[in-house]
DOMI-599913 format. One line per field, with one value per residue (C-alpha): residue number from 1; residue in one letter; x, y, z. Coordinates in steps of 0.25 Angstrom, whole numbers. Example, Ala and Ser with C-alpha at 12.3 -4.5 7.8 and 13.67 -1.06 7.14 Angstrom:
BEGIN
i = (1|2)
aa = (a|s)
xx = (49|55)
yy = (-18|-4)
zz = (31|29)
% end
This chain:
BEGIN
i = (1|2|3|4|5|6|7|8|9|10|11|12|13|14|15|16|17|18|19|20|21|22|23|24|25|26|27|28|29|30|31|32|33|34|35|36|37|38|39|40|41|42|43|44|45|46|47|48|49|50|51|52|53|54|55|56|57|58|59|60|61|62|63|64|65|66|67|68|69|70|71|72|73|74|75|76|77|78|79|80|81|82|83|84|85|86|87|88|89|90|91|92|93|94|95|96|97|98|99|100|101|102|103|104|105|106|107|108|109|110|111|112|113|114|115|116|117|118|119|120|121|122|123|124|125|126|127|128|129|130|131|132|133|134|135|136|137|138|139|140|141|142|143|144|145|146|147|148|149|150|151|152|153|154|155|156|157|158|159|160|161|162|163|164|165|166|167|168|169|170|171|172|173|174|175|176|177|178|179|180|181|182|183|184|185|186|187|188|189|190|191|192|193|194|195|196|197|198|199|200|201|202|203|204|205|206|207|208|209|210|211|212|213|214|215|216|217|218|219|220|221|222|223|224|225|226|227|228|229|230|231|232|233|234|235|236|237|238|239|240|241|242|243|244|245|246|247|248|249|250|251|252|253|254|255|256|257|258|259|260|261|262|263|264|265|266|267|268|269|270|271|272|273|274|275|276|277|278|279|280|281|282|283|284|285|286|287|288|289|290|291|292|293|294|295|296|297|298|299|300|301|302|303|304|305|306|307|308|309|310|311|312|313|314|315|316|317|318|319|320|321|322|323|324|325|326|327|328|329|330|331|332|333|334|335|336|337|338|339|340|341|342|343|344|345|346|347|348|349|350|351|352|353|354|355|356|357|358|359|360|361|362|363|364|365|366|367|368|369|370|371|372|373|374|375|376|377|378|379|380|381|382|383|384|385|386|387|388|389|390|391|392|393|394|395|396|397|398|399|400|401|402|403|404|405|406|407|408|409|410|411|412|413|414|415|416|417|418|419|420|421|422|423|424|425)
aa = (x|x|x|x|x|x|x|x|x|x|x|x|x|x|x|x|x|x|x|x|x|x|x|x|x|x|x|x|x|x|x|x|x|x|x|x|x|x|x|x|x|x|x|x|x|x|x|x|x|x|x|x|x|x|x|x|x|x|x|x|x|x|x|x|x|x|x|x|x|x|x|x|x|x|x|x|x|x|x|x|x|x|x|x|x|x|x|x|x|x|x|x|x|x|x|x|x|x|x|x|x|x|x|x|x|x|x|x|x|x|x|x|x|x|x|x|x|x|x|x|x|x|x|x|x|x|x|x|x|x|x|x|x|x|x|x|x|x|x|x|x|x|x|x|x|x|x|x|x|x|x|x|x|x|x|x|x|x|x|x|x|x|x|x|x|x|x|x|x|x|x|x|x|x|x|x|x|x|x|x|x|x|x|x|x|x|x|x|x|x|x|x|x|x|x|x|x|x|x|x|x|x|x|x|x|x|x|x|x|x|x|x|x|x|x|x|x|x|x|x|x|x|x|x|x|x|x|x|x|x|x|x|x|x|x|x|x|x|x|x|x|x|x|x|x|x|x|x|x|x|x|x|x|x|x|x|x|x|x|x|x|x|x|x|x|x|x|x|x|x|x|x|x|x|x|x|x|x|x|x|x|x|x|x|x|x|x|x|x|x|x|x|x|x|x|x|x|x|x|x|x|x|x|x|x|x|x|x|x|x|x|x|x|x|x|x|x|x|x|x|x|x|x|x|x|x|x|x|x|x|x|x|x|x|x|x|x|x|x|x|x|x|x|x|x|x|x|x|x|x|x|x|x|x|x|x|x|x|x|x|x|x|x|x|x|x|x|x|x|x|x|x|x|x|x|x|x|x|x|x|x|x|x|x|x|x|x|x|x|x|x|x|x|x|x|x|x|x|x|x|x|x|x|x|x|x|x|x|x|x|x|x|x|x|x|x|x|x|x|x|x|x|x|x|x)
xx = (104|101|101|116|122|117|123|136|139|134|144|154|152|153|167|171|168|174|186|186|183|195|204|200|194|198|209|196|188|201|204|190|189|202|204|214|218|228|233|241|251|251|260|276|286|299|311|323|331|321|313|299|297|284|273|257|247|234|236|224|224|212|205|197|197|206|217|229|232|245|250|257|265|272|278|269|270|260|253|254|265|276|290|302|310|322|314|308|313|304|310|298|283|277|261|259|248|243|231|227|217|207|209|225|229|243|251|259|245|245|247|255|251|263|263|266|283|293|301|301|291|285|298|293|277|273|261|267|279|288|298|304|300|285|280|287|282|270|263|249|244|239|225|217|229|228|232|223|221|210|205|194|197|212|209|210|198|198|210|210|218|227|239|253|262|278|284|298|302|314|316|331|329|342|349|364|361|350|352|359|346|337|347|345|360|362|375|364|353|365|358|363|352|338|325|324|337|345|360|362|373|385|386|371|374|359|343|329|339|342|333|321|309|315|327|335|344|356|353|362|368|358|348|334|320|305|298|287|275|274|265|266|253|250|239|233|224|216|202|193|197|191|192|198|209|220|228|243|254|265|279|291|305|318|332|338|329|338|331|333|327|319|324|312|308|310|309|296|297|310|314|317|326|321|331|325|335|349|363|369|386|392|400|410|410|398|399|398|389|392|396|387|386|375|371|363|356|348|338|332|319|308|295|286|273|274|265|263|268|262|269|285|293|306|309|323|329|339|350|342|342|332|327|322|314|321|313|320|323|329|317|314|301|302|313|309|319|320|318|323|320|328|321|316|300|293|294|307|317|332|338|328|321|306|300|302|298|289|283|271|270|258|253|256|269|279|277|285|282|281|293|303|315|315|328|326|336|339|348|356|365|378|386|382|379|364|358|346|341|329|327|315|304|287|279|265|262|249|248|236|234|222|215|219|216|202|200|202|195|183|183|178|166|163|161|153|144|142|141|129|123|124|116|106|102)
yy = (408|422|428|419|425|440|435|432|444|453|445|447|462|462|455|462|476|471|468|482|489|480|484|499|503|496|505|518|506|505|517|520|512|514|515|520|522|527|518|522|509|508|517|515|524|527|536|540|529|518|508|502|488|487|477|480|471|473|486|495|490|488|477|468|462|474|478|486|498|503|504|518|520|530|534|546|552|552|565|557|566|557|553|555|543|552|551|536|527|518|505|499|496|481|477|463|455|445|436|434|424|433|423|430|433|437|441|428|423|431|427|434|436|438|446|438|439|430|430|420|421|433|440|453|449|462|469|482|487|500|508|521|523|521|534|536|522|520|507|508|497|500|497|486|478|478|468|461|458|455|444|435|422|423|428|415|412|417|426|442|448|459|468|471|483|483|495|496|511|517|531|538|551|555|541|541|535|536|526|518|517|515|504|497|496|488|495|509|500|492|480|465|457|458|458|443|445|436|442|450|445|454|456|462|478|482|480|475|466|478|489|481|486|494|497|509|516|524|540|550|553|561|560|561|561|558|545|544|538|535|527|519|526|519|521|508|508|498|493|482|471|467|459|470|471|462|458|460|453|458|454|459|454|457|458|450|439|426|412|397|391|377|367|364|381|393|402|393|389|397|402|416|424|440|445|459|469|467|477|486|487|500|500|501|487|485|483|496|499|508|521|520|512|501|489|479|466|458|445|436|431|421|425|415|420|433|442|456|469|480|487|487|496|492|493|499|506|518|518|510|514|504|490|482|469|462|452|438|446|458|467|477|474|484|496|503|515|523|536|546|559|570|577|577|574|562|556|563|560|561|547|539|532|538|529|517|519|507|501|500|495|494|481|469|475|468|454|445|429|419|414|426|427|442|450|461|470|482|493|501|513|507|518|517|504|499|490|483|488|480|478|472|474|475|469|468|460|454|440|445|459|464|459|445|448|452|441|429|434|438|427|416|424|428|414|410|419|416|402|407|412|399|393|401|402)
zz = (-413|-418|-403|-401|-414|-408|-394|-400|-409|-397|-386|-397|-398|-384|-383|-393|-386|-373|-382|-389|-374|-366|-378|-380|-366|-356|-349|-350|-342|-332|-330|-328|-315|-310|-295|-287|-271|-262|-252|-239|-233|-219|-212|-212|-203|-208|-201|-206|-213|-208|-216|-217|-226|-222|-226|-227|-228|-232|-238|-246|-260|-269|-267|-276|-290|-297|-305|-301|-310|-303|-288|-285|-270|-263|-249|-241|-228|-218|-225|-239|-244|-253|-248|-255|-256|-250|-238|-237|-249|-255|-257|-261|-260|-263|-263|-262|-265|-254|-249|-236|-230|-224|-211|-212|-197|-202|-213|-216|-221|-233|-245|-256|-269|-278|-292|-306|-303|-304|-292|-281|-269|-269|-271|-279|-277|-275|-285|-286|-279|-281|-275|-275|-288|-284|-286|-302|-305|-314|-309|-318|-325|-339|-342|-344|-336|-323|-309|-304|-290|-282|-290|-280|-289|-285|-271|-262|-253|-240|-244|-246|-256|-249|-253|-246|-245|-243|-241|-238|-237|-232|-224|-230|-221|-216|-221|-222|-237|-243|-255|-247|-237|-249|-254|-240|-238|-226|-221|-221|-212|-204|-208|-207|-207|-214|-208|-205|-198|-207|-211|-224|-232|-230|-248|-246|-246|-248|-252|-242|-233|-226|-226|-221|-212|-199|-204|-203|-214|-207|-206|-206|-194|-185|-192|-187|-195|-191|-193|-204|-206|-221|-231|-243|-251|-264|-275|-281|-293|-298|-306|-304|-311|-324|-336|-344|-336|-339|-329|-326|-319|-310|-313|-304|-309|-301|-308|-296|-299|-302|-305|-306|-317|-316|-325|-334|-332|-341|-327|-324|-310|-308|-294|-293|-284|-284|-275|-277|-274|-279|-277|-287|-285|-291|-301|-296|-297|-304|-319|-330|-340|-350|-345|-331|-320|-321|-313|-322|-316|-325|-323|-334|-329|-338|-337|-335|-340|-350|-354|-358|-350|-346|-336|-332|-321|-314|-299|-294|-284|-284|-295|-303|-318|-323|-327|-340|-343|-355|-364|-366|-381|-374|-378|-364|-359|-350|-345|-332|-328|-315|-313|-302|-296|-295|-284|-270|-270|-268|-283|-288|-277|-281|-283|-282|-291|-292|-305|-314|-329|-332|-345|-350|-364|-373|-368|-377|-380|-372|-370|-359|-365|-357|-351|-356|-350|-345|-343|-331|-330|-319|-319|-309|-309|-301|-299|-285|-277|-274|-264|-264|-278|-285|-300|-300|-314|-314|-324|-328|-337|-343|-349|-358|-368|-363|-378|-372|-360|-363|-373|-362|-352|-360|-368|-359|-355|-369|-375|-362|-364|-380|-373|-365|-376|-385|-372|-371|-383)
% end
């Protein structure tokens, strides 16, 4: 019994220097086997005052068993030279997870794979998603967490995991208004119905209903410009996937999100209604706050499984002045403001908003318990009316510290093989 007692302190050392290396070294290891490529969408074409919503299947991503470290995007010209968004808005970007049976003839067979959010349907599914703000906005994941895709075990049989792109971008050369063409105000696109045909209710000034693909914002009387060809280029990095990494989930909560409550649920079981976009009057006969004019809509939201956050940023749209997650005790979890250029170059444009500040607290630090109710609340200068504005928050959050983390999934494995070693001897 003499070999088994040396067995046992040596597997010991061992856990313990795993232990000492996942909590000291892990993000040296990460860092170490980063990866990172550039990807180019499919091309789109935009003319003055037109629009492309456009959906791309199959798009280059990394493939296998990885983690995401960060997902960065911007609008180039056919000779990869940045776009203002004076020139072509960026509404928004959205990659989507799907699977499709490797027998798929058409894309109605795929099946989408939705993030960790709790709107209905796969309202808000998306994995990572920006908008104007794309290039301003941080998007890393701080080491060792990481998400995890690719995974063969939840990969069905006979099905390919594969990505999707949305882009919905809007040309504003020689428009008549310019906000007004990135607020999709109907009476700028002369639109009545949507894109299935169906009538838009008269009340409905503005947002997605009617600046859908094809579209056409009015120009200035006149006005003539060339056609573009332009693409979506976006940098992915990534590492294989390990067991130091501890996995993140992806949480996108929308301040028009309204729900109706079950009778034996606290939010469990609760039908959600992310509307996504909602319109900000002016104040003229809007309320006041203070000295300034501001529009504030809140939510409350229960979150059904908690855990620990490790990364936070808001999504709005110009005349936005910022969002904040609340705790069901009023504490912030999280406060992300916009930022705006002041200039004319591709990442500084005047007016519009060019970044989102994000959290990132020192992980263990801000806990969400199971079953919180949240409070999200999102901002807007309303000085001026705004249509089809969005107040929508990202989360990551991880249900295990990586000690945890660490522990449980080394644990099993550990004792197996002390099991062994009782065997054998």
């Amino acid at each position: 019994m003499s070999f088994v007692a040396r067995d046992l302190v040596l597997l010991w050392a061992m856990f313990l220097l795993l232990l000492c290396i996942q909590c000291s070294g892990s993000s040296m290891k990460t860092e170490a086997k980063i990866k990172s490529a550039v990807f180019l969408s499919p091309k789109f074409e935009l003319g003055p005052g037109s629009v492309v919503n456009g959906y791309y299947y199959d798009i280059g991503f990394p493939r296998g068993h990885v983690a995401l470290k960060s997902f960065n995007a911007e609008v180039v010209d056919e000779s990869g030279n940045p776009v203002p968004l004076h020139e072509t808005y960026l509404h928004h970007w959205l990659v989507v997870r799907y699977h499709q049976s490797k027998h798929a003839t058409q894309n109605s067979d795929n099946v989408l794979i939705r993030n960790s959010g709790i709107c209905q349907g796969n309202t808000l599914g998306q994995y990572f998603g920006l908008g104007s703000e794309t290039r301003g906005t941080a998007t890393d994941i701080p080491d060792p967490f990481g998400i995890e895709i690719g995974n063969p075990e939840e990969i069905p049989e006979g099905f390919h995991e594969k990505w999707l792109l949305n882009v919905h971008a809007i040309d504003t050369r020689g428009t008549k208004d310019k906000l007004g063409c990135t607020e999709c105000k109907c009476e700028l696109y002369n639109v009545t119905v949507d894109e299935y045909g169906r009538s838009i209710r008269p009340d409905y000034k503005g947002g997605l209903l009617c600046c859908y693909d094809s579209k056409q914002c009015k120009l200035k009387e006149g006005f003539e410009g060339p056609k573009r060809s332009l693409y979506l280029r976006y940098t992915v990095k990534w590492v294989d996937w390990d067991d130091f990494i501890v996995p993140v989930k992806i949480y996108i909560l929308d301040v028009t999100d309204t729900l109706k409550l079950s009778d034996n649920s606290k939010g469990m079981n609760s039908d959600h209604d992310c509307k996504n976009e909602y319109q900000v009057e002016s104040c003229s006969t809007d309320h006041k706050e203070g000295n300034s004019c501001v529009h504030v809509k809140r939510t409350s939201l229960p979150f059904q499984t908690g855990g620990y956050m490790i990364y936070g940023a808001a999504h709005q749209h110009s005349g936005g002045i910022g969002s904040t997650l609340y705790g069901q005790d009023g504490r912030v979890i999280c406060s992300s403001i916009p930022s705006y250029g002041n200039g004319s170059e591709a990442g500084n444009e005047a007016g519009y908003i060019v970044g989102m500040s994000t959290c990132y607290p020192k992980p263990g630090s801000v806990k969400i318990i199971d079953g919180e109710t949240l409070t999200l609340e999102s901002n807007y200068n309303s000085t001026k009316e705004h249509t089809g504005v969005m107040g929508l928050f990202y989360l990551l959050v991880a249900e295990q510290l990586p000690y945890q983390h660490f522990r449980h999934s080394t644990r099993s494995s550990f004792f197996m093989d002390i099991n062994n070693i009782l065997l054998d001897n």
